[in-house]
PDB file of N, CA, C and O in Angstrom, chain B, residues numbered from 101:
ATOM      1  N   UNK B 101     113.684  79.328  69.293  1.00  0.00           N
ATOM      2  CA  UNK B 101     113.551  79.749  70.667  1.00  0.00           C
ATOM      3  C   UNK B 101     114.875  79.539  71.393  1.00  0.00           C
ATOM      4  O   UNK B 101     115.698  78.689  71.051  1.00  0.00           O
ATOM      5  N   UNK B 102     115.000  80.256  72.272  1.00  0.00           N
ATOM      6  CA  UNK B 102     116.654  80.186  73.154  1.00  0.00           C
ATOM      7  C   UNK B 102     116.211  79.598  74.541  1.00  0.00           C
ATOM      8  O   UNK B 102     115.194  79.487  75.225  1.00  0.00           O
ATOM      9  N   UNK B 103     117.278  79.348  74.566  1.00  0.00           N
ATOM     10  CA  UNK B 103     116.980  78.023  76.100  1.00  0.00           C
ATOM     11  C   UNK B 103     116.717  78.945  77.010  1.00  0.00           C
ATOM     12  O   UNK B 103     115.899  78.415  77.762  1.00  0.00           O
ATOM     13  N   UNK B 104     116.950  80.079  77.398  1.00  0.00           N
ATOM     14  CA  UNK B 104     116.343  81.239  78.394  1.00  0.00           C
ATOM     15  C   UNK B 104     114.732  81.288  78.259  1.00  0.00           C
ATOM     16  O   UNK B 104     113.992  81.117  79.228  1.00  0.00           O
ATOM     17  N   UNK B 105     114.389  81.477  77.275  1.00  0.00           N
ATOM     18  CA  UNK B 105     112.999  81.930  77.605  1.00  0.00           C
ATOM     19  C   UNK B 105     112.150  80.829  77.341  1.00  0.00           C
ATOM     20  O   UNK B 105     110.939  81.048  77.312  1.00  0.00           O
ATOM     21  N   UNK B 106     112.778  79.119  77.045  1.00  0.00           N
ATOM     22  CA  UNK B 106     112.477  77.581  77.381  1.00  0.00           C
ATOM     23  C   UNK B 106     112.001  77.756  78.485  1.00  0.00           C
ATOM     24  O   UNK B 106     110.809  77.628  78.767  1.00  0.00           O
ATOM     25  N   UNK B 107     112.884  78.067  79.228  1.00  0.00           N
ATOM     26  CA  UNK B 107     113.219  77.771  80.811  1.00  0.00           C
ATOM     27  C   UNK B 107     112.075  78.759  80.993  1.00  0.00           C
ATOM     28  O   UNK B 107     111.062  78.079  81.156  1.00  0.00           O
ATOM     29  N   UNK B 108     111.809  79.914  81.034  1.00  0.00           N
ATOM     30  CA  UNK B 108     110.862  80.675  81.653  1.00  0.00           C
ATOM     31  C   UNK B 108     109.520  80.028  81.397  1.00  0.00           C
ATOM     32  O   UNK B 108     108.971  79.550  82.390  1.00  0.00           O
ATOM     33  N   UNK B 109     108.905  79.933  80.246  1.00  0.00           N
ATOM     34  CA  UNK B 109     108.056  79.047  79.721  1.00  0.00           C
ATOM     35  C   UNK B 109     107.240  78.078  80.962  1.00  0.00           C
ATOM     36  O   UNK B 109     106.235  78.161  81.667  1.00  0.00           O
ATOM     37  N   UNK B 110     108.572  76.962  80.677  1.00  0.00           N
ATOM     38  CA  UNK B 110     108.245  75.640  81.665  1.00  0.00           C
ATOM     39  C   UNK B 110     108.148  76.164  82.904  1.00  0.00           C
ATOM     40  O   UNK B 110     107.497  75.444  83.661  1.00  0.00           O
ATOM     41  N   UNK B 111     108.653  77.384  83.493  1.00  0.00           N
ATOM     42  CA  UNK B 111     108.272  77.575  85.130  1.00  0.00           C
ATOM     43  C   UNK B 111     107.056  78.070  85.092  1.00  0.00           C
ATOM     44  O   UNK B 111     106.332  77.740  86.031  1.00  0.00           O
ATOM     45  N   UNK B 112     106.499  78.939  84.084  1.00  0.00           N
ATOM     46  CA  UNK B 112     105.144  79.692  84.367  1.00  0.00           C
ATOM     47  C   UNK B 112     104.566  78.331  84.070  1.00  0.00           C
ATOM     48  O   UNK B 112     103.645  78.139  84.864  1.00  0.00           O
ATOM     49  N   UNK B 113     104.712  77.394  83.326  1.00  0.00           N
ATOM     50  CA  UNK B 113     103.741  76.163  83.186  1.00  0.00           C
ATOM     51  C   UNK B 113     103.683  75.471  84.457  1.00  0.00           C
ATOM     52  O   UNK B 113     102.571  75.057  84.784  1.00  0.00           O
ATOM     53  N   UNK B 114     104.718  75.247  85.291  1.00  0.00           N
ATOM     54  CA  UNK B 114     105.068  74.300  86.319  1.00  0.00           C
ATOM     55  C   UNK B 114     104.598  74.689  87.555  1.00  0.00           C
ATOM     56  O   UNK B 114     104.033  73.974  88.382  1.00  0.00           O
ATOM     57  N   UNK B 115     104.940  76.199  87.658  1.00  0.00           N
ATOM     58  CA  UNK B 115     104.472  76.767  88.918  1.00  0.00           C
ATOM     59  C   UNK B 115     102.580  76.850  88.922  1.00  0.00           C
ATOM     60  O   UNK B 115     102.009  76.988  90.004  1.00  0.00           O
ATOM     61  N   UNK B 116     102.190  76.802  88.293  1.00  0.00           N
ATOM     62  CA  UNK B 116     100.252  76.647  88.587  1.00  0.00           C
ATOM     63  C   UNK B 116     100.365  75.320  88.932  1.00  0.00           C
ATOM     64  O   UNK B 116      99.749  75.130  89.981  1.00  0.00           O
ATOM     65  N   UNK B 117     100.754  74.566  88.614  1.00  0.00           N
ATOM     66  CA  UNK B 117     100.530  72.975  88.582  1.00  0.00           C
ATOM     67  C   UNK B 117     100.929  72.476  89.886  1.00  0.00           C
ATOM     68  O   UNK B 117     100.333  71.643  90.569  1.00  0.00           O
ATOM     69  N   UNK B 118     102.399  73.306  90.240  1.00  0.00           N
ATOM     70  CA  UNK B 118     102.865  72.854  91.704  1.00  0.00           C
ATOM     71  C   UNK B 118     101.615  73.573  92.500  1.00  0.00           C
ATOM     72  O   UNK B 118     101.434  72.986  93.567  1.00  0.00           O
ATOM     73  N   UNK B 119     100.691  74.675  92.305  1.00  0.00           N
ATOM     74  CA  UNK B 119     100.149  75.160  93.091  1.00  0.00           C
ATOM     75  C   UNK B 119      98.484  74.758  93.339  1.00  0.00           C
ATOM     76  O   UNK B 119      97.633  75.085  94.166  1.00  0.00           O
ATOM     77  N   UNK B 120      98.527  73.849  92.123  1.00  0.00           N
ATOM     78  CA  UNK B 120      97.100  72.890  91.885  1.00  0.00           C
ATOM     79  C   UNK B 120      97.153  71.659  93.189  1.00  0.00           C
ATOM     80  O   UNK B 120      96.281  71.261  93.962  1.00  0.00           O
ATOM     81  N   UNK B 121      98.732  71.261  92.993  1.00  0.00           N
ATOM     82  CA  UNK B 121      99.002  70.035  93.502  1.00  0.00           C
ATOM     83  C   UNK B 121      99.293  70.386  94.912  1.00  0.00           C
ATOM     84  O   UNK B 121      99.137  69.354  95.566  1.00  0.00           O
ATOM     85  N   UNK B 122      99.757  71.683  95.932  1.00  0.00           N
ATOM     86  CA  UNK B 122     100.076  72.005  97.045  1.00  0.00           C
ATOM     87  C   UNK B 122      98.623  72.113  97.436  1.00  0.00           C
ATOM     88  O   UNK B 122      98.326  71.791  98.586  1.00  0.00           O
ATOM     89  N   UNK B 123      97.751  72.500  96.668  1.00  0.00           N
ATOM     90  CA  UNK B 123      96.116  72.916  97.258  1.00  0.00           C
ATOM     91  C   UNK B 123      94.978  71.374  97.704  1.00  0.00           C
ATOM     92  O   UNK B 123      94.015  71.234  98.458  1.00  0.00           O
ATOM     93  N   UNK B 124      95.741  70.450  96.774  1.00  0.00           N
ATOM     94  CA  UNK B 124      94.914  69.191  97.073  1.00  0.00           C
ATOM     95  C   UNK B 124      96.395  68.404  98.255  1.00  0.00           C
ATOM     96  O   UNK B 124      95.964  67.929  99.305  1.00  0.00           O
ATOM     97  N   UNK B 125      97.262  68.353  98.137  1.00  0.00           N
ATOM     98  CA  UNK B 125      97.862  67.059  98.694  1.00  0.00           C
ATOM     99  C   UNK B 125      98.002  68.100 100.649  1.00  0.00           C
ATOM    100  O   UNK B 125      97.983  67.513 101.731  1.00  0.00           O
ATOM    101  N   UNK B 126      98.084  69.118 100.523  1.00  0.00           N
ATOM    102  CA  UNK B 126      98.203  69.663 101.933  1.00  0.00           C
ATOM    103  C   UNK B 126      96.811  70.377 102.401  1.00  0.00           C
ATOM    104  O   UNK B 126      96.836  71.119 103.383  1.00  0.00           O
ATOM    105  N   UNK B 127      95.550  70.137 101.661  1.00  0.00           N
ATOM    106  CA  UNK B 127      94.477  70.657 101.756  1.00  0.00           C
ATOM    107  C   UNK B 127      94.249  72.041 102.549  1.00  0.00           C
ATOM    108  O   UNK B 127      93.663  72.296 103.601  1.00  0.00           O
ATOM    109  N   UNK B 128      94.979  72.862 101.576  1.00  0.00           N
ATOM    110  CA  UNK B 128      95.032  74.580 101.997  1.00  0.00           C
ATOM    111  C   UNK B 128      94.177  74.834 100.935  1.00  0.00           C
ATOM    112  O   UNK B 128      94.312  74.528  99.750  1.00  0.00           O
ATOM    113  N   UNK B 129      92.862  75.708 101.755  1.00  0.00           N
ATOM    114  CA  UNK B 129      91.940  76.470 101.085  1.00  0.00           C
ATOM    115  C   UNK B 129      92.254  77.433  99.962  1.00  0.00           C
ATOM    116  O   UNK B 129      93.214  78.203  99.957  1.00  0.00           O
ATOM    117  N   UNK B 130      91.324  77.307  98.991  1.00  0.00           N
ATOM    118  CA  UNK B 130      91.428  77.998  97.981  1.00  0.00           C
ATOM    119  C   UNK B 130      92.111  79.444  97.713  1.00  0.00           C
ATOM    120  O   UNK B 130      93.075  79.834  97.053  1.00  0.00           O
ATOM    121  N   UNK B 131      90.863  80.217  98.786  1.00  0.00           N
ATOM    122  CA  UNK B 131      90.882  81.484  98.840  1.00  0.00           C
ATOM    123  C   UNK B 131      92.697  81.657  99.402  1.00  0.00           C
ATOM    124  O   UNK B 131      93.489  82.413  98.839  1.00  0.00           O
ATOM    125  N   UNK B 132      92.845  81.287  99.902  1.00  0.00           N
ATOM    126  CA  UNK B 132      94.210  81.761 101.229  1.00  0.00           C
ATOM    127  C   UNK B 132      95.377  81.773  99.760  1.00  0.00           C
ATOM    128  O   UNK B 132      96.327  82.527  99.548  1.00  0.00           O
ATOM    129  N   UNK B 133      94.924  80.811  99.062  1.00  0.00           N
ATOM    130  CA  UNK B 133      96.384  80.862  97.748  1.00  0.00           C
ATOM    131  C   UNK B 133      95.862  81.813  96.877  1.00  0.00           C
ATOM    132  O   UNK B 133      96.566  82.722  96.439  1.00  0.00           O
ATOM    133  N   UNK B 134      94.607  81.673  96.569  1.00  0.00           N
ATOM    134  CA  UNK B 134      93.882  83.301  96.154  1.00  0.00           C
ATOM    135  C   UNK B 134      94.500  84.698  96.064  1.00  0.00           C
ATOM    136  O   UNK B 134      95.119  85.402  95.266  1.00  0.00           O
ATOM    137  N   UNK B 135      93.893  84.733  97.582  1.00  0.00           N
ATOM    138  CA  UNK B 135      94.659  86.071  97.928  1.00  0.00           C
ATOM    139  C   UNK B 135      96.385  86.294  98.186  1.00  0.00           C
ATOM    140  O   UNK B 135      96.949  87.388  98.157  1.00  0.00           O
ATOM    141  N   UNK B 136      96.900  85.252  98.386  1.00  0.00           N
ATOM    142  CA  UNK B 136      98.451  85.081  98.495  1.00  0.00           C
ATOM    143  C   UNK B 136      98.981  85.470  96.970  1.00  0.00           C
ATOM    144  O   UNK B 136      99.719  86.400  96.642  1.00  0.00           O
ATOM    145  N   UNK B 137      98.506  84.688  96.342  1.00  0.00           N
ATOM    146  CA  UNK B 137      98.697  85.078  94.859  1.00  0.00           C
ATOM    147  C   UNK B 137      99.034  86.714  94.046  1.00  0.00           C
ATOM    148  O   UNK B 137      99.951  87.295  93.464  1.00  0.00           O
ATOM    149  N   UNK B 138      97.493  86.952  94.512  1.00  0.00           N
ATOM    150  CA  UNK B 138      97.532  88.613  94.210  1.00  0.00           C
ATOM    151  C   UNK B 138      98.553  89.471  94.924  1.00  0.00           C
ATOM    152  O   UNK B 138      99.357  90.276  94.452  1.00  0.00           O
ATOM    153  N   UNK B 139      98.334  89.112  96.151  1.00  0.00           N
ATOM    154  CA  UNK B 139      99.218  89.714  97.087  1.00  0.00           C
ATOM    155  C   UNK B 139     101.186  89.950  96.700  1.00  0.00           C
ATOM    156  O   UNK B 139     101.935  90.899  96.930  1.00  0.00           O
ATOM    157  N   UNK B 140     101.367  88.931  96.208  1.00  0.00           N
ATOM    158  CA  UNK B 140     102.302  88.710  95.446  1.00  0.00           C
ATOM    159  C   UNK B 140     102.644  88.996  94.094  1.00  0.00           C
ATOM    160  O   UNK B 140     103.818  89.244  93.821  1.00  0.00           O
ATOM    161  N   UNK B 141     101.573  88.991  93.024  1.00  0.00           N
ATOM    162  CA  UNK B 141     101.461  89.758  92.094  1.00  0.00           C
ATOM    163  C   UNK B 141     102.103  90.910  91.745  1.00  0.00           C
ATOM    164  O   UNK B 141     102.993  90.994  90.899  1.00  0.00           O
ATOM    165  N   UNK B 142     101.486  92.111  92.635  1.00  0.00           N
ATOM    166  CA  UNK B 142     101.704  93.285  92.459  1.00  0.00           C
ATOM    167  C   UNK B 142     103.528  93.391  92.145  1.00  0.00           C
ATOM    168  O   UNK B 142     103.992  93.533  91.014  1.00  0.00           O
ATOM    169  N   UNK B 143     104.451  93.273  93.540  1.00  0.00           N
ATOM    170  CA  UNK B 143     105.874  93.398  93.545  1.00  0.00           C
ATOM    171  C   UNK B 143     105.767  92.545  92.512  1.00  0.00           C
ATOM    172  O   UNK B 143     105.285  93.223  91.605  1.00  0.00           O
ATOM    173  N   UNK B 144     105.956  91.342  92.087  1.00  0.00           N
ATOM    174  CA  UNK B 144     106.468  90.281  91.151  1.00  0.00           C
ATOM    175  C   UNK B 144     106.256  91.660  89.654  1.00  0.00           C
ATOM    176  O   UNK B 144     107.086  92.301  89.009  1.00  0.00           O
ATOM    177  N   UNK B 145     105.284  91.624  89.639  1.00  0.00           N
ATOM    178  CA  UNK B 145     104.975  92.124  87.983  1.00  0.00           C
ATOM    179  C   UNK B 145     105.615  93.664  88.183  1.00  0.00           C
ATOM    180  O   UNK B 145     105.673  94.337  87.154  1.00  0.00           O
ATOM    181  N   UNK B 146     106.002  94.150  89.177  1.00  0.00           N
ATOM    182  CA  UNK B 146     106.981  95.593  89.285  1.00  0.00           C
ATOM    183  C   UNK B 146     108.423  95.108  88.782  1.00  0.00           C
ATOM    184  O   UNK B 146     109.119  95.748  87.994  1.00  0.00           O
ATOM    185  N   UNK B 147     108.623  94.387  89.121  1.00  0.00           N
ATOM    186  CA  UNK B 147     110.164  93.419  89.389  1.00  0.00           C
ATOM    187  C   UNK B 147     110.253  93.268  87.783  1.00  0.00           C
ATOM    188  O   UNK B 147     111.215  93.776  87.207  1.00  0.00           O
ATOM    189  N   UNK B 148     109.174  92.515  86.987  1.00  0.00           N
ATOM    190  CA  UNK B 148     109.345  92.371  85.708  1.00  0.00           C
ATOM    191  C   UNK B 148     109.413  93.540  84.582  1.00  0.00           C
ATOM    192  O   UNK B 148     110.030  93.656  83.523  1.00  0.00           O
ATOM    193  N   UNK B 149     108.574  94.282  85.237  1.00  0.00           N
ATOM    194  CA  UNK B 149     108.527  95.514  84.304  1.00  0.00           C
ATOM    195  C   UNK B 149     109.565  95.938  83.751  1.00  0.00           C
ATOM    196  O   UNK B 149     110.035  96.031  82.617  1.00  0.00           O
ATOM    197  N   UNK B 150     110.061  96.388  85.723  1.00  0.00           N
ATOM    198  CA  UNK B 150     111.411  97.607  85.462  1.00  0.00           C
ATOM    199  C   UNK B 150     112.311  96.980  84.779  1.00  0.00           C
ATOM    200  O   UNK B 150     112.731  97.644  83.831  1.00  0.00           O
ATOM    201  N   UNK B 151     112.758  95.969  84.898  1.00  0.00           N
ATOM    202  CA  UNK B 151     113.530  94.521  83.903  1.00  0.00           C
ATOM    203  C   UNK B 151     113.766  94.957  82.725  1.00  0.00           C
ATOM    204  O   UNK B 151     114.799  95.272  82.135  1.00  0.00           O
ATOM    205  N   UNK B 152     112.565  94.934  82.425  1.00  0.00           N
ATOM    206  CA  UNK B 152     112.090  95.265  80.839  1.00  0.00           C
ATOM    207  C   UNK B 152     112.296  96.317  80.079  1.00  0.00           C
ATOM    208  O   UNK B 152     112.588  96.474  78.894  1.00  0.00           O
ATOM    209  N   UNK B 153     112.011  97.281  81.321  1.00  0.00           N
ATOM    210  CA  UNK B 153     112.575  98.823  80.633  1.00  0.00           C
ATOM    211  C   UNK B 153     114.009  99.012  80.877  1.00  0.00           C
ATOM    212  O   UNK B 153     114.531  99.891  80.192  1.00  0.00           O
ATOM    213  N   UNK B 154     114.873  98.285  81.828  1.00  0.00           N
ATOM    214  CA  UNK B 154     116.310  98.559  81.569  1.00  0.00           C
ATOM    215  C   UNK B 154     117.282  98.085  79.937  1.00  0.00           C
ATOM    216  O   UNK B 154     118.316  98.551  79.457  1.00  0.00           O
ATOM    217  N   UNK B 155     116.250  96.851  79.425  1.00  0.00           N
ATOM    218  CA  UNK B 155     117.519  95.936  78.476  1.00  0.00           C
ATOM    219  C   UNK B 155     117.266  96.232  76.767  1.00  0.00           C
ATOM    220  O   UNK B 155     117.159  95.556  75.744  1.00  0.00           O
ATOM    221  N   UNK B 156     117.243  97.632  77.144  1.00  0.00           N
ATOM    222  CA  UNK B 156     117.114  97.689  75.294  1.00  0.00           C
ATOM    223  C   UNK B 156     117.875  98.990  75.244  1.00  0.00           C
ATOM    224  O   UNK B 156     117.983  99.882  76.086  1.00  0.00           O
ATOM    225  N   UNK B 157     118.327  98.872  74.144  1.00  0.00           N
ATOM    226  CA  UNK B 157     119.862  99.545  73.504  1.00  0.00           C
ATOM    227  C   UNK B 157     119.946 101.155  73.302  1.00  0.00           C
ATOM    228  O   UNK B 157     119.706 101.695  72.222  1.00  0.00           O
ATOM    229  N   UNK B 158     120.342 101.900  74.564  1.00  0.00           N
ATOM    230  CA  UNK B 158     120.177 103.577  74.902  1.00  0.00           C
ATOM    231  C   UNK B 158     120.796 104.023  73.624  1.00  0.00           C
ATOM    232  O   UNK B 158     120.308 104.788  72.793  1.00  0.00           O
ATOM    233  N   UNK B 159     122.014 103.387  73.599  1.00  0.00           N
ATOM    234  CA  UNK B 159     122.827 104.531  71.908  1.00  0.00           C
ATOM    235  C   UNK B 159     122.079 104.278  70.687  1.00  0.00           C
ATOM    236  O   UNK B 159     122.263 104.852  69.614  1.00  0.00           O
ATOM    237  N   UNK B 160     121.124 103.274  70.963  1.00  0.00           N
ATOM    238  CA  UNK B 160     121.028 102.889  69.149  1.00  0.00           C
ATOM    239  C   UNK B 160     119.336 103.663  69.798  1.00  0.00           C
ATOM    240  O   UNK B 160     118.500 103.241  68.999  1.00  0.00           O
ATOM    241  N   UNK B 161     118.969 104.111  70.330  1.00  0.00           N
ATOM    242  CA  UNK B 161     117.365 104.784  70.842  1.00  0.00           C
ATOM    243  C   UNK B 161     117.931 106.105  70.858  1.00  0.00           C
ATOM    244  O   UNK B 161     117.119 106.922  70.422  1.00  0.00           O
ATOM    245  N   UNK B 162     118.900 106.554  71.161  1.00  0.00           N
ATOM    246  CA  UNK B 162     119.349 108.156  71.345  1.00  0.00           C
ATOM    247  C   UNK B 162     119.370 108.570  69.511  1.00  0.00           C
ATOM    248  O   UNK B 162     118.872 109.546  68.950  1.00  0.00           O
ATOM    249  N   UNK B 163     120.072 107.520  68.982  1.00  0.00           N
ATOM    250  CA  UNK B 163     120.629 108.203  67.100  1.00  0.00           C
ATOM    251  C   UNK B 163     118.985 107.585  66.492  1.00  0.00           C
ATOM    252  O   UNK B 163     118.594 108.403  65.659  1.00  0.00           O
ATOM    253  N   UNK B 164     118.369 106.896  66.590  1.00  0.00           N
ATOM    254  CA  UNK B 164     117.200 106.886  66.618  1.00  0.00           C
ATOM    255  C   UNK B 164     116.285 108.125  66.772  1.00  0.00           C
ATOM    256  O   UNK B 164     115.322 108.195  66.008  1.00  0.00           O
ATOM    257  N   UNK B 165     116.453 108.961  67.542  1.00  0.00           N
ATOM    258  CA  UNK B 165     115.595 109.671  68.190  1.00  0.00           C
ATOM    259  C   UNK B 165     116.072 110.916  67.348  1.00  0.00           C
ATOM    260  O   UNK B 165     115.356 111.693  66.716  1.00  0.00           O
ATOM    261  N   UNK B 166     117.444 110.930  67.481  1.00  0.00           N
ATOM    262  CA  UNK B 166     118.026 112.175  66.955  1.00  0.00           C
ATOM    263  C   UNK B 166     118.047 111.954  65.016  1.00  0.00           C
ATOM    264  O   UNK B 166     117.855 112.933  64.296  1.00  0.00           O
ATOM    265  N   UNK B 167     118.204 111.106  64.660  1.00  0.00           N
ATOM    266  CA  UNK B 167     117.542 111.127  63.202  1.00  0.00           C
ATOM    267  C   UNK B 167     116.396 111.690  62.842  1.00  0.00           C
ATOM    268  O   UNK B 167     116.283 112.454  61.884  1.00  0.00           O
ATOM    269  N   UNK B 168     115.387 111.300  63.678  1.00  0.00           N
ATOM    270  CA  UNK B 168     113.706 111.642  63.568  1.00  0.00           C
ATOM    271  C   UNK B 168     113.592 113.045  63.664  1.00  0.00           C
ATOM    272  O   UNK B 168     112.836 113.648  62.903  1.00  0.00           O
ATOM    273  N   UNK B 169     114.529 113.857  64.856  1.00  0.00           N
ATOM    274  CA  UNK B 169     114.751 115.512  64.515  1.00  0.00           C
ATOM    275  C   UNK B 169     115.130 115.548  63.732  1.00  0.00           C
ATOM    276  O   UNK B 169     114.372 115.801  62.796  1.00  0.00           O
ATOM    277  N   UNK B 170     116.272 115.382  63.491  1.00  0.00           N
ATOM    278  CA  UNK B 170     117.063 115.840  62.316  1.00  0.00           C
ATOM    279  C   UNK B 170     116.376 115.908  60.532  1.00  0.00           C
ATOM    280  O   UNK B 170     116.742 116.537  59.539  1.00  0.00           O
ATOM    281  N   UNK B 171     115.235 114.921  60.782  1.00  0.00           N
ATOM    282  CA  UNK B 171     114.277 114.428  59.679  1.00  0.00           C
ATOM    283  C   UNK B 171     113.133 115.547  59.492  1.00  0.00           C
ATOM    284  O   UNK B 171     112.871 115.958  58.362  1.00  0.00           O
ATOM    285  N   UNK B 172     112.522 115.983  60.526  1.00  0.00           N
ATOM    286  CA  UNK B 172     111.388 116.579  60.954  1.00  0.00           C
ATOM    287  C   UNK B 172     111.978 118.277  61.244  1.00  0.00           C
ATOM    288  O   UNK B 172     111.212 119.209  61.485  1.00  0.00           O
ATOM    289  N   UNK B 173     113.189 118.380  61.173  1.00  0.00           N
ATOM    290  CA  UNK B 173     113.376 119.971  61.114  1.00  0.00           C
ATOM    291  C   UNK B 173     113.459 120.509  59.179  1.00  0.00           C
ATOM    292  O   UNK B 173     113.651 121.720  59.076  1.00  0.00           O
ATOM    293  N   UNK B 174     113.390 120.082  58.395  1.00  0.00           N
ATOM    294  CA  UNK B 174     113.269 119.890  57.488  1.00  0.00           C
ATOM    295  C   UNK B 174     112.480 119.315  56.173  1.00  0.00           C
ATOM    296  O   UNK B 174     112.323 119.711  55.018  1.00  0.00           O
ATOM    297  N   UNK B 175     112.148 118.411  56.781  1.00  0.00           N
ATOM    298  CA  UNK B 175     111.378 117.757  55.708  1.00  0.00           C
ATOM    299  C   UNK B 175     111.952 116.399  55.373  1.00  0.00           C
ATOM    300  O   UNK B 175     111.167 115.458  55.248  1.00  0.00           O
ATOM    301  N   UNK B 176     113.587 116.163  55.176  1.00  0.00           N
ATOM    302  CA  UNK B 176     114.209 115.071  54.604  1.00  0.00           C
ATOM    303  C   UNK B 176     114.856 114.574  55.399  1.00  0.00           C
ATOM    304  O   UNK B 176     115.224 114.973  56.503  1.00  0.00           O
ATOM    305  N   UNK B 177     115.079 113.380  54.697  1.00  0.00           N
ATOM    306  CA  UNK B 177     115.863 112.452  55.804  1.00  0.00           C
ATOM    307  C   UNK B 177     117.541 112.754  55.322  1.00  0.00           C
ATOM    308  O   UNK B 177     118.129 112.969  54.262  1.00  0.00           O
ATOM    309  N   UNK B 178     117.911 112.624  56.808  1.00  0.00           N
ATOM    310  CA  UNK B 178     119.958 112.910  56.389  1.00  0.00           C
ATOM    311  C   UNK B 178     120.317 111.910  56.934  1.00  0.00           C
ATOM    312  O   UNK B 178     119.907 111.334  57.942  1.00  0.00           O
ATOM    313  N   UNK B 179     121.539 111.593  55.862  1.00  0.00           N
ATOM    314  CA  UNK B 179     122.132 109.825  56.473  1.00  0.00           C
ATOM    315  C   UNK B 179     123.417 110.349  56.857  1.00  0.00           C
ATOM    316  O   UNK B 179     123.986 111.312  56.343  1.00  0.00           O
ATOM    317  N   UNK B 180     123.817 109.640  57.794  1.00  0.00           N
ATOM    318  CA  UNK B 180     124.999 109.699  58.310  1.00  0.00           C
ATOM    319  C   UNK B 180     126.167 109.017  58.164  1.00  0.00           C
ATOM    320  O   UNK B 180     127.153 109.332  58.829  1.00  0.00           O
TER     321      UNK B 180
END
């Protein structure tokens, strides 16, 4: 494992726990972190997505792509 996605790990672990512990020591109702939660959700998990679809490798997905024609106009595979 790489210390990047350590680190992500321990915050998704840490952050419920800080939010277990903000709900009893400042006695804020359930629901209100409930709905704050979701509310927050939505952008957060947009934010991650698009993330996700930027960091993977366009030239090596383009000769990828263009092999698979190049494969499928024919029948055989051509190496380059």
């Amino acid at each position: 494992m790489n210390r990047k996605h350590t680190l992500i790990m321990i915050l998704c672990c840490l952050i419920p726990l800080m939010g277990f512990a903000a709900i009893s020591i400042f006695r804020i109702p359930a629901n209100t972190v409930i709905y704050a939660g979701l509310v927050l959700l939505c952008p957060v998990m947009h934010l991650l997505m698009m993330r996700g679809m930027t960091n993977h490798n366009r030239d090596g997905e383009y000769a990828h792509h263009q092999s698979k024609a190049s494969q499928s106009m024919d029948g055989q595979e051509h190496t380059r």
